[in-house]
N, C-alpha and C positions, 0 to 999 in steps of 0.2 A: 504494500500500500504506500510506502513512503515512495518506492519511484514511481508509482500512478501519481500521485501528490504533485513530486517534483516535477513529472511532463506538463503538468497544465501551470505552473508558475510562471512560466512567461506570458501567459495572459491572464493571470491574475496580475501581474506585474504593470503591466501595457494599461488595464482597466478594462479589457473585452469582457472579462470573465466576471460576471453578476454577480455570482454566487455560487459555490465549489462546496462540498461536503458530503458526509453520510447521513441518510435517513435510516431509524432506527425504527424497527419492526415489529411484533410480535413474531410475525414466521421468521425473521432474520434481517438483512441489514439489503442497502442497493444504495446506490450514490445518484446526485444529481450535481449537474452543473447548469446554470444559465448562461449561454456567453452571445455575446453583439461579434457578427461577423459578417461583414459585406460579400464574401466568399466560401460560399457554401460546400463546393468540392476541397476549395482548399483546408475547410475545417475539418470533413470527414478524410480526407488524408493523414492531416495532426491526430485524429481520435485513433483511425486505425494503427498508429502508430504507438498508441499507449501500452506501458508494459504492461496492463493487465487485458487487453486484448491481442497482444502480441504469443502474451506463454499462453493462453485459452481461458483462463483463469476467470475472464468474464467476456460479458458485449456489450456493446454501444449502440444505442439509439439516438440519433439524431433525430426530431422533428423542429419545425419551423412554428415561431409562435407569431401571428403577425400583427399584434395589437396587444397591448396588457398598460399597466399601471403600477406604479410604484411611487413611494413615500418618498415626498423631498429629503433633502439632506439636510440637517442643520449644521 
C-alpha cells in the first residue's frame, strides 16, 4: 500500500488529486480517489501503472463525474 500511496503523490502534489484514501467497510476495505484531469487516456495509463494493479493485487475503475459540488475552502 505504501507504493500505491506513493504512485499517486504526484498528483496529490500538483492539486489534480481531490481526495486519495481508504474507505473502511464492514465486508472489508476498497480505496477511492477523486482526481481533475483534462486527459482521460493519459490518466488510465498513470492508474494502470499502479503497483497495486501492476502485481494483480487489485483494479481500477475509472468513471467520469461531470458535475458535483464541493465546500469552499476557508
Amino acid at each position: 500500500m505504501g507504493r500505491h500511496a506513493a504512485h499517486w503523490q504526484s498528483r496529490v502534489d500538483s492539486g489534480q488529486m481531490v481526495v486519495f484514501g481508504p474507505v473502511l467497510e464492514a465486508a472489508g476495505s476498497w480505496g477511492l480517489g477523486v482526481v481533475e484531469s483534462e486527459d482521460e487516456d493519459q490518466l488510465r495509463a498513470f492508474a494502470a501503472g499502479d503497483p497495486v494493479v501492476t502485481t494483480g493485487t487489485a483494479e481500477m475503475e475509472i468513471d467520469k463525474m461531470p458535475a458535483g459540488f464541493i465546500r469552499r475552502r476557508v
